[in-house]
LOBAVEX-130765 format. One line per 2 residues: number of its first residue (from 1); their letters; for each residue x, y, z of C-alpha. Coordinates in steps of 0.5 Angstrom, whole numbers. Layout:
REM residues N
NUM> a> X,Y,Z; ... .
REM end
This chain:
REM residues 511
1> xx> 3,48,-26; 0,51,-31 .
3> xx> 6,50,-36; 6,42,-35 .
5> xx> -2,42,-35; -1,45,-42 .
7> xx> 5,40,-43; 1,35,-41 .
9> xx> -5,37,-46; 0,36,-52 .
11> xx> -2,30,-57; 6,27,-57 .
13> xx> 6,28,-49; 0,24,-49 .
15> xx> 3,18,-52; 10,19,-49 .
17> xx> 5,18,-42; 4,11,-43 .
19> xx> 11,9,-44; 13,12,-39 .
21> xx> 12,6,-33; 15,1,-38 .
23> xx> 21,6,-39; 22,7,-32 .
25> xx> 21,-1,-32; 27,-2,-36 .
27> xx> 32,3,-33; 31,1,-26 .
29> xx> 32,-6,-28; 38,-4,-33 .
31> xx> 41,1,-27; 41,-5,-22 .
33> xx> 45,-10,-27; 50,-5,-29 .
35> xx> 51,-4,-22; 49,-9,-17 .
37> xx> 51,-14,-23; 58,-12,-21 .
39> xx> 59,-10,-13; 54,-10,-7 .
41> xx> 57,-4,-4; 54,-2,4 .
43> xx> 51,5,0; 47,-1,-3 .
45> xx> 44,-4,3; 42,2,5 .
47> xx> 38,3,-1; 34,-3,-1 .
49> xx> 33,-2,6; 29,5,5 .
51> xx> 24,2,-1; 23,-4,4 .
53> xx> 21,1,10; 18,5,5 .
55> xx> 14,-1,3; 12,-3,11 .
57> xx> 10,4,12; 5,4,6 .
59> xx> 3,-2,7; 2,-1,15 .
61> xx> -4,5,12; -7,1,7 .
63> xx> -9,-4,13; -13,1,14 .
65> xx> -21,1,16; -27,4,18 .
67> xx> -28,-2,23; -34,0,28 .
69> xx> -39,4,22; -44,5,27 .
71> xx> -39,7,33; -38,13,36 .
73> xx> -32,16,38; -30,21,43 .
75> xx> -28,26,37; -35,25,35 .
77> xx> -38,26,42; -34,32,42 .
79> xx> -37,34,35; -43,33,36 .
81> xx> -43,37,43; -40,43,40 .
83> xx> -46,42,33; -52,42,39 .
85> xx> -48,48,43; -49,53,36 .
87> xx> -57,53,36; -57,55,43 .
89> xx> -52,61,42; -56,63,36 .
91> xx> -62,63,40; -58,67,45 .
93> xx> -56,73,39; -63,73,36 .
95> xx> -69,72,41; -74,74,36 .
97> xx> -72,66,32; -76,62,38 .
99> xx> -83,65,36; -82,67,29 .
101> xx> -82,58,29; -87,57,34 .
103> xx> -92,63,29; -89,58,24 .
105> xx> -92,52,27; -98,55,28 .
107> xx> -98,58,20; -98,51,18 .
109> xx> -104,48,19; -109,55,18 .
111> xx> -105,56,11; -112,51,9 .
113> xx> -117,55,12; -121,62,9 .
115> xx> -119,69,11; -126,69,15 .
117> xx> -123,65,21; -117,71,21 .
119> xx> -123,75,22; -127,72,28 .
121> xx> -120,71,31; -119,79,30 .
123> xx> -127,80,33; -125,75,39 .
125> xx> -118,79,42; -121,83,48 .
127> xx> -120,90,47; -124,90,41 .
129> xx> -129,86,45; -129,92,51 .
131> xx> -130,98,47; -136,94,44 .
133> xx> -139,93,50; -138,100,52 .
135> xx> -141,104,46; -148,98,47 .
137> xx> -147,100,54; -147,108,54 .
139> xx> -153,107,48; -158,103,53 .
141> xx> -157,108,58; -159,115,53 .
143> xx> -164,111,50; -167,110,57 .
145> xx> -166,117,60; -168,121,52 .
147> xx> -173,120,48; -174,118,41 .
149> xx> -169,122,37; -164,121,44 .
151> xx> -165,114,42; -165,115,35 .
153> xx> -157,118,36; -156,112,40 .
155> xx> -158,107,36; -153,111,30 .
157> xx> -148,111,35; -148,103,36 .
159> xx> -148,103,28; -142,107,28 .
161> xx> -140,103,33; -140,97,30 .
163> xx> -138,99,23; -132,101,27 .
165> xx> -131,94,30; -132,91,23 .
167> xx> -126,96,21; -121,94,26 .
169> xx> -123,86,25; -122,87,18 .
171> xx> -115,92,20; -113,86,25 .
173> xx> -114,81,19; -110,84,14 .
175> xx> -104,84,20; -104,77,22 .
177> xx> -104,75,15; -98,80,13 .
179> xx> -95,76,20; -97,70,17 .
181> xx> -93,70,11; -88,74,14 .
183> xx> -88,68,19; -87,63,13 .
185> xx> -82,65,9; -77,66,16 .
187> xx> -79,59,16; -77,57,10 .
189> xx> -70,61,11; -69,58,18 .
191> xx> -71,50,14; -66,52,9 .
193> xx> -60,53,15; -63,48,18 .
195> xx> -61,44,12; -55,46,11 .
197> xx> -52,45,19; -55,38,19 .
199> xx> -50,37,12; -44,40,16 .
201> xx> -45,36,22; -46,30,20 .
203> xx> -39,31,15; -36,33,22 .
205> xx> -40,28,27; -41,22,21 .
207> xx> -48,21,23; -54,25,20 .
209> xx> -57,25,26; -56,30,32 .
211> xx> -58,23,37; -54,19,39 .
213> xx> -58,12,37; -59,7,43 .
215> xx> -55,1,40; -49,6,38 .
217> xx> -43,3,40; -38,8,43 .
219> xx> -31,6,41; -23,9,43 .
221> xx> -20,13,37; -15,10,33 .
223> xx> -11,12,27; -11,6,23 .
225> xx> -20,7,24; -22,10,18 .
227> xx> -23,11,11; -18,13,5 .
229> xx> -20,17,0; -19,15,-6 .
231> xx> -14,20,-8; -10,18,-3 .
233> xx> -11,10,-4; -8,12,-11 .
235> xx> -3,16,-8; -1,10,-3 .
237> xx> -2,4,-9; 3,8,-13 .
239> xx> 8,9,-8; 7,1,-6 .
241> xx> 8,-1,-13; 15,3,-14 .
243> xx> 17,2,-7; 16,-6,-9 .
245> xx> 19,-6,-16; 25,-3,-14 .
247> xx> 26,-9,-9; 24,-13,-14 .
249> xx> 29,-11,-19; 35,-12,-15 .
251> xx> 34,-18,-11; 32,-21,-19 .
253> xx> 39,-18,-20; 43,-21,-14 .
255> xx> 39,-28,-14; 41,-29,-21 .
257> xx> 48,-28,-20; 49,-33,-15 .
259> xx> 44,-38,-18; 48,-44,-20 .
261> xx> 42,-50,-21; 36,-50,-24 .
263> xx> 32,-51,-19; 35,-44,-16 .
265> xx> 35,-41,-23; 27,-43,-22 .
267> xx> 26,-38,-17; 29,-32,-20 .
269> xx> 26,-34,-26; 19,-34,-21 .
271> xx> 22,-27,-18; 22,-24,-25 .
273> xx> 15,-25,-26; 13,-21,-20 .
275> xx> 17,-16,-22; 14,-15,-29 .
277> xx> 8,-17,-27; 8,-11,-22 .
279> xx> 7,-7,-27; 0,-9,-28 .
281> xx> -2,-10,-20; -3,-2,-18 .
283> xx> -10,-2,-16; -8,-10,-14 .
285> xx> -5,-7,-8; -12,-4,-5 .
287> xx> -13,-10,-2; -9,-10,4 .
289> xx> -8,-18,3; -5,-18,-3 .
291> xx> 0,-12,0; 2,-16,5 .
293> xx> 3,-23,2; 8,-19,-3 .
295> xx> 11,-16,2; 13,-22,7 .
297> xx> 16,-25,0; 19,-19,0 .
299> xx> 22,-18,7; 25,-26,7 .
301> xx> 28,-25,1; 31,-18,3 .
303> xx> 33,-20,9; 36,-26,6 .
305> xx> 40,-22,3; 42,-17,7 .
307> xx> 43,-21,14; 50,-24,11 .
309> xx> 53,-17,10; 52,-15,18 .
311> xx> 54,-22,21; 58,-24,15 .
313> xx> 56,-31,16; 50,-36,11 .
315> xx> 47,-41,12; 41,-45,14 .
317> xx> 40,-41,22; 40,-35,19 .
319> xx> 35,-36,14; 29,-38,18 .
321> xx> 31,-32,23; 30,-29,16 .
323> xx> 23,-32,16; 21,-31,22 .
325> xx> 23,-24,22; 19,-22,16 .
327> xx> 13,-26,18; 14,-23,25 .
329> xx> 13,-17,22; 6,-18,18 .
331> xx> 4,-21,25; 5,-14,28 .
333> xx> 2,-10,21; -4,-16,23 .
335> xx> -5,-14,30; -6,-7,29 .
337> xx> -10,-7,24; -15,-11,27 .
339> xx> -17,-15,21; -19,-22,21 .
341> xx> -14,-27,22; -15,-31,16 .
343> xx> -10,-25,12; -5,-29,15 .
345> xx> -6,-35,11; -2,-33,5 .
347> xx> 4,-30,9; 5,-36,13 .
349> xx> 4,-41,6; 9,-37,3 .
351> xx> 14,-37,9; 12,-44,10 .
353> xx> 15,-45,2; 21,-41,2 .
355> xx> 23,-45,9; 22,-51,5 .
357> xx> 25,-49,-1; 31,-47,2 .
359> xx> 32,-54,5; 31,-57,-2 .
361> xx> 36,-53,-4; 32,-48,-9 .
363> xx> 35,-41,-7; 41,-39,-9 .
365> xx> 46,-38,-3; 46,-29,-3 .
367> xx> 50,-26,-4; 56,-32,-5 .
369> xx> 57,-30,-14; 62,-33,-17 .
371> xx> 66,-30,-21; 71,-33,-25 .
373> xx> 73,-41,-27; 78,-45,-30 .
375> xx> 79,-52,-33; 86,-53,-33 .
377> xx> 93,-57,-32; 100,-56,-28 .
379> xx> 97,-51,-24; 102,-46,-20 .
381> xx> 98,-44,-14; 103,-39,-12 .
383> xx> 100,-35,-18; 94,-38,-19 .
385> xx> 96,-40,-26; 95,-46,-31 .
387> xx> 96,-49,-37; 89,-48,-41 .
389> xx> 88,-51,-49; 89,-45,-54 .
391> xx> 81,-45,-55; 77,-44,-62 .
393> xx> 73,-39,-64; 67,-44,-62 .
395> xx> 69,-44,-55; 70,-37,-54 .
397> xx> 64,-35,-55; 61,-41,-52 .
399> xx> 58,-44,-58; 63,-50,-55 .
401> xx> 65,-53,-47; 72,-52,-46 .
403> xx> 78,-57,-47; 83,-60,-43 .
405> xx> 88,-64,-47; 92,-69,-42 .
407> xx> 99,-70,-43; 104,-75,-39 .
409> xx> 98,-77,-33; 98,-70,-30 .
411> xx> 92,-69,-26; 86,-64,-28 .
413> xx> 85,-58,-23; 78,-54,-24 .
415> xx> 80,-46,-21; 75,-42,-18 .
417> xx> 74,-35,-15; 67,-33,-11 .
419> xx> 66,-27,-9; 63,-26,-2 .
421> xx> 62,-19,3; 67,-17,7 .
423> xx> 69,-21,14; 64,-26,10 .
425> xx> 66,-34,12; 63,-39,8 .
427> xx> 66,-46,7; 66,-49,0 .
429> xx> 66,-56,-4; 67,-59,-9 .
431> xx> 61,-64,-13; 65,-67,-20 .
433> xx> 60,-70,-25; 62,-75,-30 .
435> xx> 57,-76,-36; 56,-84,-38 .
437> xx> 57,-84,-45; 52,-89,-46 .
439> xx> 46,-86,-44; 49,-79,-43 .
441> xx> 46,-77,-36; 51,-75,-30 .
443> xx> 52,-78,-25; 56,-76,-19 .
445> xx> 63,-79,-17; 66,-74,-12 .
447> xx> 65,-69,-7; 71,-66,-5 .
449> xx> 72,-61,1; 77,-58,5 .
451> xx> 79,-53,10; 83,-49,5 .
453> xx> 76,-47,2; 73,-42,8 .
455> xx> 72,-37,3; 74,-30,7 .
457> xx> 71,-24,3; 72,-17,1 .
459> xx> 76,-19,-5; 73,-15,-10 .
461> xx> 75,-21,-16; 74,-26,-10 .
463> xx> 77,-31,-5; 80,-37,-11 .
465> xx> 80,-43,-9; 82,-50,-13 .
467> xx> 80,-58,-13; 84,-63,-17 .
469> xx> 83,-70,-20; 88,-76,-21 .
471> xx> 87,-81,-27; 82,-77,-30 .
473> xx> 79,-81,-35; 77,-79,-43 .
475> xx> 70,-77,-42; 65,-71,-40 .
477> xx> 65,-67,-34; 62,-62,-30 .
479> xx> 64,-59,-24; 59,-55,-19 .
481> xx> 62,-50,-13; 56,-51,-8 .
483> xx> 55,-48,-1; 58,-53,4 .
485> xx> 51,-58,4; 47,-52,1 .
487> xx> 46,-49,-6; 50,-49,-11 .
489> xx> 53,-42,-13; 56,-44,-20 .
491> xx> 58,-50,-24; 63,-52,-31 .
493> xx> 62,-56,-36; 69,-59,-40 .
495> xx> 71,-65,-44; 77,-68,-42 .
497> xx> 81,-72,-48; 88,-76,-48 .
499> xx> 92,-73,-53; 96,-66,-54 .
501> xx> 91,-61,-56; 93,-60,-64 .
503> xx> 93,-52,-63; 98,-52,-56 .
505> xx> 97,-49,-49; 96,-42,-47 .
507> xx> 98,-39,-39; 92,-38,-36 .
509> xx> 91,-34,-29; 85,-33,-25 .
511> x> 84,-26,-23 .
REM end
């Protein structure tokens, strides 16, 4: 530890520090494409699967709170029990405490008065009174039965007396003075303990006062009943903040993949600014609202995309058992908590959105990604392969859509290949969109689907399926692949012209 305190010391170390978040950033995200971008694997699932119950766990303690102040609890009761039973124990082991405190109290308020007061009370104890009162008593006598020198003697005896009287009041004096102070400074000892067990007792008890007060509340001990330090508020935010980016990071990934519109391609565009933005909202996440509203998000479009891998099915029903779920969860997060009911606000506006979302057609059909398309003509369905225009240079880098140069009639086919997870049933269709040369919008002229395009996955390249158009007219056109009355996964744009294309036709196939 000493070695990275010193490390961390280094100037260079300092300013690689504030880097680090954005480096981690950027490697999570570039692991996620590299992998995910290319297969989902159960390995993956199951990772997901942790960072999400890692995030239910710690967003579960950060809804955390101290919800009775005032409370007592049957720890403390016990607390307190235990801290009243020390002071009798001690009085037990040192019986000297008691009087020392009571002579404390009485010290007090003579601290003001002279020494002569000391001095009457001395005169006033009874056995100085009694030896008095018999040296008076004896020198009556003599005086009575002697003569004048007897009664001369005795009246030396009662001077002699009374001197005596005088010095053992003076002696009394100096000793309750001495008890006095040595009764105050046991005092101020016992006031400093005293001090200190009341600290002790009110971090144990929570309460400053040994009394329990008239309007305290007695309330049952529950763990979520307390105050986080803010250490560990720290700690739980740091670990929500990783827990979620990691989710992030990979949905971006797999939403983007099986985005095909723009509307879905606005959500993933929405996912990704959660995802950088996460790395601004640590001491964000604090706030148990603001935790669970990104965690519902999270959770529906987590399970979105997990669900299909284990009932190998898509669609709508599926999707709102998704919502429910994540939002289910929140309830019950919201339930233990203990927290007032407008928490729930913000999860149920955001699975209300994503519901309708959905039914609009906004969210990508995960995990269905396509993967390969074509354009082409004389299609042979045995080797899935077609005669494609040599394309230029522009087309091969995409600067250009594809061509197809039609020759003697021949019908136009657009090849597709959608990867799906394995056992995975969906069925396609086919949207073709011819573009006005007038006024240079699409406009759809054809929805084709058939029994030939449920997709079966587990096809690493993807399930290949394919659609075909007669009396095709020169002119632009595009072609999307959608989930059968759902989301579109992807789409193709190419040109279709009446002549032979100058440079010929290639042979092409679809993986």
């Amino acid at each position: 530890m000493q070695f990275v305190e010193k490390l961390r010391e280094k100037p260079a170390v300092q300013k690689l520090e504030k880097f680090f978040p954005a480096i981690a950033f950027l490697g999570g995200f570039a692991w996620d494409s590299i992998t995910l971008g290319q297969m989902v694997y159960g390995t993956d699932i199951l990772i997901l699967l942790a960072y999400y119950t890692g995030a239910l766990i710690l967003v579960i303690l950060l809804s955390a709170q101290l919800e009775h102040p005032e409370g007592w609890t049957k720890e403390r009761l016990q607390a307190l029990a235990k801290a009243q039973a020390k002071p009798a124990v001690a009085k037990t082991a040192v019986p000297q405490t008691a009087p020392v405190q009571k002579s404390a109290k009485q010290v007090e308020p003579t601290a003001e008065k002279p020494v002569l007061n000391a001095v009457e009370e001395s005169i006033a104890d009874p056995e100085i009174k009694t030896e008095e009162s018999r040296f008076r008593r004896a020198a009556a006598f003599i005086a009575e039965k002697t003569p004048a020198r007897a009664k001369e003697a005795a009246n030396r005896a009662a001077l002699e007396a009374k001197e005596a009287t005088a010095k053992a009041a003076a002696l009394a004096s100096a000793k309750a003075k001495e008890a006095a102070s040595r009764a105050a400074i046991e005092a101020k000892d016992a006031a400093v303990k005293a001090k200190g067990a009341a600290t002790k007792f009110a971090k144990n008890v929570g309460y400053e006062s040994t009394a329990i007060p008239e309007n305290a509340i007695v309330v049952r001990h529950r763990f979520l009943d307390r105050e986080w330090s803010e250490t560990w508020k720290q700690r739980f935010t740091w670990a929500v903040q990783f827990f979620f980016g990691g989710l992030f990071s990979a949905l971006v990934v797999c939403y983007f993949k099986s985005s095909g519109s723009l509307a879905s391609f606005l959500l993933v565009i929405l996912l990704a600014i959660l995802l950088v933005g996460n790395e601004f909202l640590q001491k964000k996440y604090e706030s148990f609202g603001v935790s669970l509203a990104f965690f519902c998000l999270l959770g529906t479009m987590f399970m979105n995309f997990a669900i299909p891998h284990l009932v190998h099915r898509i669609g709508f029903i599926w999707f709102l058992i998704s919502t429910v779920l994540s939002f289910g969860l929140c309830l019950f997060i919201w339930k233990i908590s203990h927290r007032k009911k407008s928490i729930l606000v913000a999860p149920a506006l955001i699975s209300i959105f994503l519901i309708v979302a959905y039914i609009m057609n906004w969210v990508p059909p995960v995990p269905l990604v396509l993967k390969q398309k074509l354009a082409c003509q004389n299609f042979d369905k045995a080797s899935y392969s077609c005669d494609v225009d040599d394309p230029s240079l522009l087309q091969m880098v995409g600067l250009k859509i594809p061509s197809v140069h039609r020759v003697d009639s021949s019908e136009v086919y657009f090849l597709t290949s959608v990867y799906a997870p394995a056992k995975l049933k969906a069925e396609l269709e086919y949207l073709w969109y011819y573009q006005d040369p007038k006024t240079g919008k699409y406009s759809l002229t054809d929805r084709i689907s058939s029994g030939r395009m449920m997709i079966n996955g587990g096809r690493e390249s993807g399930f290949r399926t394919f659609t075909r158009k007669k009396n095709v007219p020169a002119g632009k056109y595009r072609v999307e692949i959608a989930y059968k009355n759902g989301a579109v996964i992807g789409s193709g744009t190419f040109e279709v012209f009446s002549e032979p294309p100058e440079d010929g036709f290639v042979r092409d196939t679809l993986r």
